[in-house]
N, C-alpha and C positions, 0 to 999 in steps of 0.2 A: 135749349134746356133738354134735359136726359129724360127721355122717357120711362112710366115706371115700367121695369120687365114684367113685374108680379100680376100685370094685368092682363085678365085671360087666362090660358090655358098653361098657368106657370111649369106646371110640370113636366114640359118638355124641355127644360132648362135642365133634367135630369142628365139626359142625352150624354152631352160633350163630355162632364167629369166623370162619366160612368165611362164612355171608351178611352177616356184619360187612364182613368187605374185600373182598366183591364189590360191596354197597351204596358204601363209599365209593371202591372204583376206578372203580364208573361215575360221583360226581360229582366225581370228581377235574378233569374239563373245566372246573368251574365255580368253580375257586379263583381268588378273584383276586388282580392285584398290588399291593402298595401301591407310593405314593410311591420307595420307596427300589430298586424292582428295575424298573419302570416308568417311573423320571423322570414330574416335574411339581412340583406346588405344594403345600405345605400351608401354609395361612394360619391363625391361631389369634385372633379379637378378643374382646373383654371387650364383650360385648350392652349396651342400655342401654333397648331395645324390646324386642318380640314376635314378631321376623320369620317370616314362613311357609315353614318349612327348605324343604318340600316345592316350593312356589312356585319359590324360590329355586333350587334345583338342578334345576328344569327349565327355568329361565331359561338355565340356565350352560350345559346341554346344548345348549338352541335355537343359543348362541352357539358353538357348535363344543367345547365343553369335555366330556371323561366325566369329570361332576362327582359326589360325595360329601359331603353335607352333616350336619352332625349338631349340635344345639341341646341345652345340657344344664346344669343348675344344679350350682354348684362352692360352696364354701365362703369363693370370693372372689365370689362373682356368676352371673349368666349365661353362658357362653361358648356360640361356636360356630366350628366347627372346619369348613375346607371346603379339600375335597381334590380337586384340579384337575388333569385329563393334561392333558399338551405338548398342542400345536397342532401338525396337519401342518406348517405352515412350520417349526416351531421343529427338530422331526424332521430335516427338507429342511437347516437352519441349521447342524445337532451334524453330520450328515453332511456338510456344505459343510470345516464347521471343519476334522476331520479329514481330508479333500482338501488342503485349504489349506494344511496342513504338511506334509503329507509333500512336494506338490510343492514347498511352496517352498526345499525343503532340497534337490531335488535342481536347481532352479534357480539354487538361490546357490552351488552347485557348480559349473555348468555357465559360470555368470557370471566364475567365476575363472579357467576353465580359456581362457575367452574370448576375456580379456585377455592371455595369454600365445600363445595358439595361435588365428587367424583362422580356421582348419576349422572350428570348432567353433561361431564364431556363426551357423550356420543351424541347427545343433538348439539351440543357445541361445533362439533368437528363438520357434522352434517350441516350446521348453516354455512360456514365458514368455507365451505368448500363452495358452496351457492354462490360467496359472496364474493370467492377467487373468481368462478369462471365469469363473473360479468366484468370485476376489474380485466381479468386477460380478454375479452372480446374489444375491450375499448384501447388496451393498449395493440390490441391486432389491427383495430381501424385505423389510429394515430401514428402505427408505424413505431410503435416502441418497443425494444429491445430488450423487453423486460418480464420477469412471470410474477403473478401474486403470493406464489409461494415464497418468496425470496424475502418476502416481507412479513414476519413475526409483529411485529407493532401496528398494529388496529390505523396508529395516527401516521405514522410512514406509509402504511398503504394509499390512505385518504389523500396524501399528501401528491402520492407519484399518481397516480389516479387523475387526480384533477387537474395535475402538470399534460398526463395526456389528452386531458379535455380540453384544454387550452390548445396543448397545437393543434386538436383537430379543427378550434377555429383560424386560428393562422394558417392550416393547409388548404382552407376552401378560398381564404385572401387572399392569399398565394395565386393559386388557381386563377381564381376571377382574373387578379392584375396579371397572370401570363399571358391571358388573352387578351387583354386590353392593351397592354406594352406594345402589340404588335399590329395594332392600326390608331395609337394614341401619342402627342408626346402634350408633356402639361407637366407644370411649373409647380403644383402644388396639388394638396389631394388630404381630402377628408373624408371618414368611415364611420358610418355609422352603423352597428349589429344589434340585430333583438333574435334572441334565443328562441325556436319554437314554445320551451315552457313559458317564457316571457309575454309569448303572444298568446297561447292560450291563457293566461293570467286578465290579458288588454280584453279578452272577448269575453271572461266569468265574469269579470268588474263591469263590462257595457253593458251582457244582460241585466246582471243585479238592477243596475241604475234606471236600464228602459223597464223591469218589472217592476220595481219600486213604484218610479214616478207612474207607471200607469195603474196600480193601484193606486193611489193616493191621490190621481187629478182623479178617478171614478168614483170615489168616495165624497171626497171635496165636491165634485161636480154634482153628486145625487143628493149631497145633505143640505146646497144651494138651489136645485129646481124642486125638488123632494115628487119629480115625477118620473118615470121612467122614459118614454120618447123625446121629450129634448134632453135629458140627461144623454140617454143613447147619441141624439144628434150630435152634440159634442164634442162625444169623443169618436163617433163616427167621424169628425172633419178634421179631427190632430190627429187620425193617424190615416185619412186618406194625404195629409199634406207630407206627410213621412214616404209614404210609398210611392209619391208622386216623382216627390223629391228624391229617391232612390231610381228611380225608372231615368230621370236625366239623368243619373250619374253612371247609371248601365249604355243607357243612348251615345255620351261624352266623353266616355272612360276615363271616369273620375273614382278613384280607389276611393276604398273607404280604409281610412286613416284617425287617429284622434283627434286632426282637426275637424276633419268630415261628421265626422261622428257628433264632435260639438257640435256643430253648425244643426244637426239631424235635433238635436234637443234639444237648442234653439227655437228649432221650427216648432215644436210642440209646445212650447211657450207662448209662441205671436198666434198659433191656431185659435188655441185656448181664449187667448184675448177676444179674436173675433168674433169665434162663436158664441163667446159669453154674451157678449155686447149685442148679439144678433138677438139670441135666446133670450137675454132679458126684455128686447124690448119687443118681443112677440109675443114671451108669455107674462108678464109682468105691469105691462103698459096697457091704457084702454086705449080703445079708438080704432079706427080699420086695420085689422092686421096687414092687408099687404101695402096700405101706407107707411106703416112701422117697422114692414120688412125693408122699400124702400130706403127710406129715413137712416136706418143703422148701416143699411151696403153706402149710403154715400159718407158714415163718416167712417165706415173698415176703409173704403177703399182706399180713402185720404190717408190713412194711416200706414195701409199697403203698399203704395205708389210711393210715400217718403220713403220707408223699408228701402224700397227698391229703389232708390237715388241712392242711397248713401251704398250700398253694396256692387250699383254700378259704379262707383267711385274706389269703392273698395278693387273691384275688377279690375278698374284700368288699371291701378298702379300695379297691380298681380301681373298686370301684361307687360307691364314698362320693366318693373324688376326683375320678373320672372322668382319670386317670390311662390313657392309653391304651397305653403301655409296659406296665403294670401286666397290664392286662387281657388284651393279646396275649401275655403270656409262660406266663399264670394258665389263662385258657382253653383254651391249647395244650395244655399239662402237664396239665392235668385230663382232658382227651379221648385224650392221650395214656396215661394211667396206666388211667384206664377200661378203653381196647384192650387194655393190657399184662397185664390181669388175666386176658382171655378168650384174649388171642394164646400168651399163655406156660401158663395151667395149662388151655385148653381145646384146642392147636392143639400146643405145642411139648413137653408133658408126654406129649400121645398121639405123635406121631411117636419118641419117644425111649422110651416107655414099649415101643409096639411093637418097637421095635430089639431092647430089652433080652430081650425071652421068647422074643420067636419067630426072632431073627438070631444075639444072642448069648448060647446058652446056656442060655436060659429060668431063671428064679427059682434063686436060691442063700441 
């Protein structure tokens, strides 16, 4: 039979999850971003050689690329998987684009107002001219052979414009697959791109969601305890099970991506549960608090320990497929469940445990 921890000198159970999330908030610097929050390329071919990934991805580096390559036997064959950031220019490009439109909205207003009222074409001419020299920068980057002057119509400019935004994404494909052409041969090849604005879009939308939900579990959570220290404890232990879970993914270099990200709020989900279930039955329940505290860690952890079957289940087949959704959602949720065991019954059990004897009441 399991002895109960809470007996004694529980607070030394603080220990472990305290150099848990101090370990992964100092390598929290070192998480990196995938494709999807970062903009760039992910390219997927069907291998048909032995190429040397390593080689390879310092190939793509030398060429201005921070490349990521990975070689790995599938059930269809060899693949290799290589994931490529933007290009300064392209960076220079996503910003140009977004210039590009806003001025040009406020020059085809300025355009109309023009032709009705003569005052106004001198700051007509003065936007207009603004709005040439960023078209001409982008047609400098793209390699086109063309000037914004040449272009009287507002919607032709717009037009050759965004034609050079385009090949500047095809000039960086280009790029990428010249270097790859030449320690790669494969049968087949899939491309995936996300735009820098695209990705900073993925990162406004994650906050919003992560602020959101944590007002609303802190609300929800203080209008269910209606006290402040286990309220606190709570979300004290969904968001040590977050940073915990982000400290494995800096450890394992595990990008964070939209599925990572899922899996990340996910985990403030099953936190939530636990702690609820812990909090209630410490502050809510009579009888010995730390039998109560006991009592609830044996039926989290039941609840824990399932979690974590079905996502080492999940893992394995990440590993047999080579399934990379798979694997970022699996590996998350595992290092995230690991933390939640020590966050909630070694960090969030003792702060609420102490509330309960020594603030309110002591043992009933």
């Amino acid at each position: 039979m399991i002895p109960n921890i809470y007996k004694g000198e529980y607070r030394l159970l603080l220990i472990f999850p305290l150099i848990l999330i101090a370990a992964s908030i100092y390598l929290l610097p070192n998480l990196k971003m995938g494709v999807d929050f970062r903009g760039g390329t992910l390219i997927t071919l069907e291998v048909t050689n032995q190429p040397d990934a390593a080689a390879l991805q310092d190939a793509l580096r030398t060429a201005g690329f921070d490349a990521n390559v990975k070689l790995y036997e599938s059930n269809l064959g060899r693949k290799m998987e290589i994931e490529a950031s933007q290009t300064e220019q392209m960076y220079e490009a996503d910003a140009l684009k977004s210039d590009f439109n806003t001025q040009l909205d406020k020059v085809a207003r300025l355009e109309a107002q023009a032709n009705q009222n003569s005052s106004v074409e001198a700051e007509y001419e003065t936007e207009r001219g603004k709005l040439d020299d960023i078209a001409n920068r982008m047609f400098v980057l793209s390699g086109t052979n063309t000037e914004a002057r040449l272009y009287l119509n507002l919607n032709i400019l717009k037009t050759a414009f965004n034609d050079a935004y385009l090949k500047m994404s095809d000039l960086q494909m280009s790029q990428v697959m010249a270097v790859v052409d030449q320690y790669v041969q494969y049968t087949s090849k899939s491309a995936v791109t996300v735009s820098p604005a695209l990705s900073k879009h993925f990162i406004g939308q994650a906050l919003n969601v992560v602020i959101f939900s944590a007002i609303l579990s802190t609300i929800l959570v203080f209008i269910f305890f209606r006290t402040f220290v286990p309220s606190l404890a709570v979300l004290t232990g969904a968001a040590s099970d977050v940073i915990i879970a982000m400290g494995g993914m800096c450890l394992f270099g595990i990008p964070l991506t939209l599925p990572s990200f899922a899996a990340l709020l996910m985990l403030i989900g099953f936190s939530l549960d636990t702690d609820v279930l812990l909090t209630t039955r410490l502050v809510k329940r009579r009888g010995d608090p730390r039998e109560n505290a006991f009592d609830a860690m044996k039926t989290g952890m039941t609840m824990s320990f399932s979690a974590m079957v079905a996502f080492l289940v999940l893992f394995a087949v990440s590993m047999i497929t080579h399934i990379s959704v798979y694997y970022e959602i699996s590996a998350v949720a595992l290092a995230g469940l690991v933390g939640d065991v020590f966050a909630t019954w070694g960090l969030n059990a003792v702060m609420v445990l102490y509330y309960r004897e020594h603030m309110h009441g002591g043992k009933k």
